[in-house]
Steps between C-alpha positions, in 0.01 A plus 500: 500500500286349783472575822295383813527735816447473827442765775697444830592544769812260499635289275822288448649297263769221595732288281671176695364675845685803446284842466587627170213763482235662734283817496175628618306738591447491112445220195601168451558465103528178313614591139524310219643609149305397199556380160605765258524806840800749502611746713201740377270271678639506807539820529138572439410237773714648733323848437188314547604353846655809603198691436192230602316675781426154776630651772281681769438878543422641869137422441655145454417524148653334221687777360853548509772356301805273609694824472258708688476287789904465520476122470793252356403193264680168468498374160516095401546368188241230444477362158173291576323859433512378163368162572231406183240288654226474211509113413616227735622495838880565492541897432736615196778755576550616083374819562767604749832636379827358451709491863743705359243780389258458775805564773595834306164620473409402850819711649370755232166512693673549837684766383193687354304440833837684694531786189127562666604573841426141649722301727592161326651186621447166273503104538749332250404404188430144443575386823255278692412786740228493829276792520341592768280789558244694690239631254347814608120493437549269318576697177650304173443627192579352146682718255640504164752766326238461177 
């Protein structure tokens, strides 16, 4: 699985105007299931998140975890993770998963992330969503379950 996060202060995510997600303090995470990922994958990417120390310290140092800090995340499916832009101009998509197994494994993933202690809401899953954040540093990091 793949994953781009985002340290906030606020985020939201709305389908057809209507708030179907928000968190913050905490992460913003786009995550995107990949060809031939199962459930093992997420849950090591979820240990990974839970455990990624990009939150500041009282010297205002980068070194607490989501779960050490008490922060929430908002996770968002977003295929285009995958996106394969080697030749051409038009990105391929063949490395994402199937709909039907990247909407299991990205619930999976969500349910890891609470199993650690974290506060979860989510957008919906291939809806055309609107994000909109406040990044906090700004910190995004790129991550992958392999």
């Amino acid at each position: 699985m793949r994953a781009l996060l985002q340290r906030i202060s606020h985020a939201k995510v709305t389908v057809d105007e209507v708030v179907v997600g928000q968190s913050g303090p905490g992460l913003l995470i786009f995550v995107c299931a990949m060809q031939g990922d199962d459930e093992q994958q997420a849950a090591k990417l979820a240990a990974k998140v839970s455990k990624l120390r990009i939150f500041k310290d009282d010297a205002g140092k980068m070194n607490r975890s989501i779960v050490d800090s008490g922060g929430s995340a908002l996770v968002v499916s977003q295929f285009t993770l995958a996106a394969n832009t080697a030749s051409g101009n038009r990105p391929g998509f063949s490395e994402a998963a199937a709909p039907e197994t990247g909407k299991h494994l990205y619930d999976v993933f969500a349910q890891y992330l609470v199993s650690h202690g974290i506060a979860v809401e989510k957008g919906k899953f291939g809806a055309d969503m609107a994000v909109e954040l406040i990044n906090d540093g700004p910190v995004t990091i790129w991550m992958d379950s392999q």
